[in-house]
C-alpha positions in Angstrom: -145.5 -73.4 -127.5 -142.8 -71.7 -125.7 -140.2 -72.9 -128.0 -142.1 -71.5 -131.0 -143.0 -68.0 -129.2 -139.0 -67.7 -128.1 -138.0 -68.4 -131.4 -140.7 -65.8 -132.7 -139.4 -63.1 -129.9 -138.2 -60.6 -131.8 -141.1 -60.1 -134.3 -143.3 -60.2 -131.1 -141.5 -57.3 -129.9 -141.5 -55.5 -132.7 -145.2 -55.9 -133.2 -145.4 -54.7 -129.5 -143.2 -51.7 -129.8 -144.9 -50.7 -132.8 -148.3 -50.6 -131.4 -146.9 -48.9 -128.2 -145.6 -46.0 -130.3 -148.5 -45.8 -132.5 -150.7 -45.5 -129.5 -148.6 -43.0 -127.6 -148.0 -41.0 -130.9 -151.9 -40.5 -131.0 -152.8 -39.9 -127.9 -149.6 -37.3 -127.6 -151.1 -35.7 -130.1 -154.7 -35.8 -129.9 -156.3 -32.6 -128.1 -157.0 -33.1 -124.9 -161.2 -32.6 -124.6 -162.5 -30.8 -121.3 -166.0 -31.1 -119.9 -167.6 -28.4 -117.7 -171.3 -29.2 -115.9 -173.8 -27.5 -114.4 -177.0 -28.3 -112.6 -180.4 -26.1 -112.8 -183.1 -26.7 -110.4 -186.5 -26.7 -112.3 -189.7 -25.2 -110.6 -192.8 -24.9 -111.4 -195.2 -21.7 -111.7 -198.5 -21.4 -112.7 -199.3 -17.5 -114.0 -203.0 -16.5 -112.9 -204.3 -13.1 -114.4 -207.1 -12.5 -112.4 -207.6 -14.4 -108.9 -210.3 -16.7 -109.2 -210.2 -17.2 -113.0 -210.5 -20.7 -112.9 -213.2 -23.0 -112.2 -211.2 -26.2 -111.3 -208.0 -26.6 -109.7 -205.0 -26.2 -111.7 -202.6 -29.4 -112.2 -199.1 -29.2 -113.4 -198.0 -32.0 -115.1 -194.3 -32.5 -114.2 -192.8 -34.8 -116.5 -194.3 -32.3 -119.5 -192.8 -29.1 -117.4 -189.5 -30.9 -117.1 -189.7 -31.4 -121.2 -190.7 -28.3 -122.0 -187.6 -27.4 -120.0 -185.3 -29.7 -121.6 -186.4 -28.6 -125.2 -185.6 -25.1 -124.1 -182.3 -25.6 -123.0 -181.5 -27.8 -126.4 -183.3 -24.8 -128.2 -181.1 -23.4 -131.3 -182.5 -19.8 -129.7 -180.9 -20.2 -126.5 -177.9 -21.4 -128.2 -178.0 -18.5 -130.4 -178.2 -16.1 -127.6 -175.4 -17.6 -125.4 -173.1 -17.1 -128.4 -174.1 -13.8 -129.1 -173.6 -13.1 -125.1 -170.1 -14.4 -124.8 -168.8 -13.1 -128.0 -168.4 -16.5 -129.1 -168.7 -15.1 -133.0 -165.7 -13.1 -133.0 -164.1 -15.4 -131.4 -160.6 -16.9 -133.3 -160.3 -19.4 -131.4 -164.3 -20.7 -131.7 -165.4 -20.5 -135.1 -163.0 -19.1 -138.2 -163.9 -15.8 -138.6 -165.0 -16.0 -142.6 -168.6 -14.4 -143.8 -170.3 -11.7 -142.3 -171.4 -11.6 -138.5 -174.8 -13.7 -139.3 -173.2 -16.5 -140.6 -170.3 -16.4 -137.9 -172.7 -16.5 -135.2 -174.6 -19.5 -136.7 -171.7 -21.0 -136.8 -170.7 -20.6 -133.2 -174.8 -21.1 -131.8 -174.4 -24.5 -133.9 -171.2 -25.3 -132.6 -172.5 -25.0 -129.0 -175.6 -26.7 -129.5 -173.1 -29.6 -130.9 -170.9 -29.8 -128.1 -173.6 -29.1 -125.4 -175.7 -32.3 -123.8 -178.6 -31.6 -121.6 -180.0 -34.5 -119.9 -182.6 -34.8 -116.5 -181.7 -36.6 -113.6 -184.7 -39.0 -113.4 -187.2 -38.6 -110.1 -186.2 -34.8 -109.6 -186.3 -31.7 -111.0 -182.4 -31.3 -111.8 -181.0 -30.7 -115.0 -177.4 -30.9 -115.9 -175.7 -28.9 -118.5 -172.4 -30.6 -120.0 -170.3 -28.8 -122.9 -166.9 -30.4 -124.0 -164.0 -28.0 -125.4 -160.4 -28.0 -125.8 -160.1 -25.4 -123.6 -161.5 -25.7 -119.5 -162.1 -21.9 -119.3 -164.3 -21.7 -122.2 -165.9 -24.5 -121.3 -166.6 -23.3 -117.9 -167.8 -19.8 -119.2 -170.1 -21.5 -121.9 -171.7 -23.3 -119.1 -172.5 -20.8 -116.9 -173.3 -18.9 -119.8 -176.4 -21.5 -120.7 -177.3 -21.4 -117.2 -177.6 -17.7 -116.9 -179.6 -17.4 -120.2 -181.8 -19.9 -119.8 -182.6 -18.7 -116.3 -182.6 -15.1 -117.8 -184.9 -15.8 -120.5 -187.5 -18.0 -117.9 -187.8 -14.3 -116.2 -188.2 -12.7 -119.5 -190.7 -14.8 -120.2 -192.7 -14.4 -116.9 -191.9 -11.0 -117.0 -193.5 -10.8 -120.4 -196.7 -12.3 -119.1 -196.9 -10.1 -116.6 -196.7 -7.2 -119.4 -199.6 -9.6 -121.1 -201.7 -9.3 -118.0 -200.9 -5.8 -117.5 -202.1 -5.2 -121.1 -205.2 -7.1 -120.6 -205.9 -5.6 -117.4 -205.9 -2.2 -118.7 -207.9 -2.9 -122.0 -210.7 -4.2 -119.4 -210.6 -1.6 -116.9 -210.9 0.7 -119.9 -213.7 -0.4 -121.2 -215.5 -1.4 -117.1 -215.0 2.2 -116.9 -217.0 3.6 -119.7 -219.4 1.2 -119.1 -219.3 2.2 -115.2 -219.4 6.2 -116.3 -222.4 5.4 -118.8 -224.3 3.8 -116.8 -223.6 6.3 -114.1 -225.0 8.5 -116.5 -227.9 6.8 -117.3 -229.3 6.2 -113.8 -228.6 10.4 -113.0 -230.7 11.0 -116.4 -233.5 8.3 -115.4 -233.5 9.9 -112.1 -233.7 13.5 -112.9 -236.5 13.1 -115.6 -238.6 11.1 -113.6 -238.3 12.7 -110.1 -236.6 10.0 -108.4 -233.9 10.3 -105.5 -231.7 8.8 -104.0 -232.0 9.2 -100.4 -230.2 8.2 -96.9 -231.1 7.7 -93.4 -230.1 8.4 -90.5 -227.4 5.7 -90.6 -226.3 6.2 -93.9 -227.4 3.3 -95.9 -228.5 4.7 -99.2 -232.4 3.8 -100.1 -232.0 3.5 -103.8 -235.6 4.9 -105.6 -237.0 6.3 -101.9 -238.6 10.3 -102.7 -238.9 13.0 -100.5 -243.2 12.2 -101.3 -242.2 8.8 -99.4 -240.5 10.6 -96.4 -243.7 13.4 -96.2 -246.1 10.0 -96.2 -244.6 8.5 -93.2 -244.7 11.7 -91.4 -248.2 12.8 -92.2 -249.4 9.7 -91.5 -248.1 9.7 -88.0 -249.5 13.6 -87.8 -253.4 12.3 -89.2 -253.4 9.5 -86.6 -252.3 12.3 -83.8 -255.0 14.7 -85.7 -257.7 12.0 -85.5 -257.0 11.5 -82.3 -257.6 15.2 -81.4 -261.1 15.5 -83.2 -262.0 12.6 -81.4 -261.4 14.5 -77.9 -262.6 17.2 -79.0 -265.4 16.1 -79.9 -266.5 14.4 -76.9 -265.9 17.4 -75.0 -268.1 19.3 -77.0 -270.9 16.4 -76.7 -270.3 16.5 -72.9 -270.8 19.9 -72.9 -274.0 20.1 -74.9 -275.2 17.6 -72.6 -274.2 19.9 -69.6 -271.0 18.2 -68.5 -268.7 20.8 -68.8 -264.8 19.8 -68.5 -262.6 21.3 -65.8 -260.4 21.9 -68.0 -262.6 24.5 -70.5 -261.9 28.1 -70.4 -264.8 29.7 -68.0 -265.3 26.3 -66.5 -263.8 28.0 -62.9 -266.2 31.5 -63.6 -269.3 29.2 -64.1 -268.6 27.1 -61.5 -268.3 30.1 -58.9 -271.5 31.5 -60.5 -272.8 27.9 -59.3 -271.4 28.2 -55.7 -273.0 31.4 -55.6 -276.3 30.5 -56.7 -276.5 27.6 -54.2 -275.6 30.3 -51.6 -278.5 32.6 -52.5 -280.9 29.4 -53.0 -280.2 28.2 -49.3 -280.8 32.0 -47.8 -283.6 32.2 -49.8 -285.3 29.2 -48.8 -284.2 29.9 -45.2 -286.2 33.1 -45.3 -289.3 31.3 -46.8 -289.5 29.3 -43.7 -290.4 32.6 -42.0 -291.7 34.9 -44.7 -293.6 35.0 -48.0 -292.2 35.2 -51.8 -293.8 39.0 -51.5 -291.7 39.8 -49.0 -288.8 42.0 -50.2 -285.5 40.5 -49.0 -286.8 37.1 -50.6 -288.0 39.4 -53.8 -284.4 40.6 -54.0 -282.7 37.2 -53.7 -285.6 35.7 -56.3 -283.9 38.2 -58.7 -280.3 37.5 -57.7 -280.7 34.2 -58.1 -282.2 35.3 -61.7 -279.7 37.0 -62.6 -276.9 34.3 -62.2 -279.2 31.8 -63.8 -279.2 34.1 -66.8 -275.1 34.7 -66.5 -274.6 30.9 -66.2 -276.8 30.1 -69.2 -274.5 32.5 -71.1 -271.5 31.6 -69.8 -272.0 27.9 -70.0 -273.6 29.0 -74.0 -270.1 30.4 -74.6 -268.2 27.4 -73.7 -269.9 25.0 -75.4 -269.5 27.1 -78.3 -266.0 27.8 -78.2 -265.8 23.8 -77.9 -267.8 23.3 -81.0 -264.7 25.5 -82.5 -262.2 23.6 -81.2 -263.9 20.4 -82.6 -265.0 22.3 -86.0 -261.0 23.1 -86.0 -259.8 19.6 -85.3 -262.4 18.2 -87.6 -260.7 20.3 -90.6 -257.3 19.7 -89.4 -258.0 15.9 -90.0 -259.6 16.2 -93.3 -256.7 18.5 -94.9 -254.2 15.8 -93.6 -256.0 13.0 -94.6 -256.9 14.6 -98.4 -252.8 15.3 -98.3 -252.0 11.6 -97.1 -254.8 10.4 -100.1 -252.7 12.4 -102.5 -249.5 11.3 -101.3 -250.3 7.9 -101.5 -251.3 7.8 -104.9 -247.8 9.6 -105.7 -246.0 7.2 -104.1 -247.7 4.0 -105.7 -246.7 6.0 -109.0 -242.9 6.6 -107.8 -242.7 2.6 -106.7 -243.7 1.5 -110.4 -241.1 4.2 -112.0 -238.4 3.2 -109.4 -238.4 -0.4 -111.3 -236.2 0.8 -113.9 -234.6 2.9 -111.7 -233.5 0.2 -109.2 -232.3 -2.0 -112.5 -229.8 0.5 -113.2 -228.9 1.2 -109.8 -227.9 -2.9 -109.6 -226.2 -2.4 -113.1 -224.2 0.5 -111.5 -223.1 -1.5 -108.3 -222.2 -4.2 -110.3 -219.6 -2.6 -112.8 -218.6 -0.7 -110.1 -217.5 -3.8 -108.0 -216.1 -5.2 -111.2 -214.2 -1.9 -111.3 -212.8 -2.2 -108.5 -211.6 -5.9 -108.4 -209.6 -5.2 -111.8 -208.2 -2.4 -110.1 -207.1 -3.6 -107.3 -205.5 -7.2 -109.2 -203.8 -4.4 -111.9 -202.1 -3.1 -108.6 -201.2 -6.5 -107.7 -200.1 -7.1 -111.0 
């Protein structure tokens, strides 16, 4: 065998040198191709309009964000706009520079989307970006140039559904307010026709439906139990005093009982000189009418207090009755306002609840 290949050398060489020059030839010749990568990190956002919204937890599916992702980045739009970025369509040394500006920048998005390969690196969310071209600058710029649109366009995008929520948000507060202000409107109207107000105590808590008729009630009442108390005294002190039992405290209750003192004083020196002398006798005569004449003063005087008494109880007794016909007539007021202030207190829960509605979509528009 090596007899046969010796005597074949020089064909073998030639064969060999042949080969050797064709190879070098081509590759000398060939344009060297550069390739330029770059890595994106992937996350995921979820976009909630109003806080709350949702009813069951939300999941993100990562494989399906990391797709979505993918087929963004292959996207003939993104391509588009990276050309149209860089200049790539005017260009010389990208795309010839025949047609109008449409057709060159065709051209140069379907170039790039040619040359570029997008692939995921698998258990992560990383991305990488290769492009191949002649020359290692462009290829570099073009790059970056996919990463910086695609991240620019993600922002676009979110901010864009902020602009969606912003719309939204004002389209409802818009119409929460007009129901809020017409609602408003129809609890003053319900309230001015049929006499009910809206009143607060003392600590400033609102009593939605409560009347001035409902404030007057609670304080006459209180006044009619006082009142009936009074007549009550008053009119077992003029009972007591019918009966002779006048109270210390009566006006001419001191005058009658001095008139009293005075009388026992003129009984006992009376009865002292009857131990010696006879009822004709004339000091005894003149005390006999002494003591008359107190009996008839204390008759009078105790005849005026038991009448100013009665007058006292005839007052209290009226006092009492014109309370208690005013609490009768309040009552039956009141009993009226309660079955009015149904409707009232409906629209009064209507208004607090647009109004709280109100103000959550305020307050998330301000977020927003």
């Amino acid at each position: 065998l090596l007899s046969v290949l010796w005597s074949q050398k020089w064909l073998i060489l030639g064969v060999f040198i042949l080969v050797f020059a064709s190879v070098a030839a081509f590759t000398l010749t060939r344009t060297p191709i550069y390739q330029a990568v770059a890595t994106l990190e992937v996350q995921a956002r979820e976009t909630e309009i109003i806080q709350g919204s949702g009813v069951e937890p939300v999941v993100i599916a990562d494989a399906q964000h990391i797709a979505t992702q993918l087929s963004l980045l292959r996207s003939y739009s993104l391509a588009e706009r990276v050309a149209e970025s860089l200049g790539l369509p005017s260009n010389t040394d990208f795309v010839e520079q025949t047609g109008d500006s449409d057709a060159r920048l065709a051209a140069a998005a379907t170039k790039l989307s040619r040359n570029m390969t997008v692939r995921d690196m698998q258990r992560s969310r990383v991305i990488q970006v290769t492009y191949e071209d002649p020359s290692p600058e462009l290829a570099a710029t073009i790059v970056n140039g996919v990463a910086e649109e695609f991240i620019a366009s993600n922002l676009e995008r979110r901010f864009n559904t902020t602009a969606s929520a912003r719309s939204f948000l004002e389209e409802r507060l818009q119409a929460t307010r007009a129901s809020l202000e017409d609602a408003e409107r129809r609890l003053v109207s319900y309230s001015r026709e049929q006499r009910v107000l809206d009143l607060s105590s003392a600590d400033g808590t609102a009593t939605p439906g409560g009347s001035l008729d409902g404030a007057a009630l609670v304080s006459l009442s209180a006044s009619l139990t006082t009142a009936e108390g009074e007549r009550i005294r008053a009119e077992q002190r003029w009972r007591a005093a019918q009966q002779g039992e006048l109270p210390e405290d009566t006006a001419g209750a001191s005058a009658l009982a001095q008139l009293r003192q005075t009388r026992a004083e003129l009984v006992a020196r009376r009865a002292e000189l009857l131990t010696r002398f006879r009822e004709e006798y004339p000091a005894v005569q003149e005390l006999t009418g002494q003591i008359e004449s107190i009996d008839g003063e204390v008759a009078a005087e105790q005849q005026r207090a038991v009448a100013g008494l009665e007058a006292a109880y005839s007052a209290a007794r009226a006092q009492e009755d014109a309370l208690r016909a005013r609490v009768g007539q309040l009552q039956g007021e009141v009993q009226d306002l309660r079955a009015r202030s149904i409707d009232y207190n409906i629209l009064s829960r209507e208004v607090d609840t647009l109004r709280s509605q109100y103000d959550a979509l305020l307050q998330r528009y301000r977020e927003i």
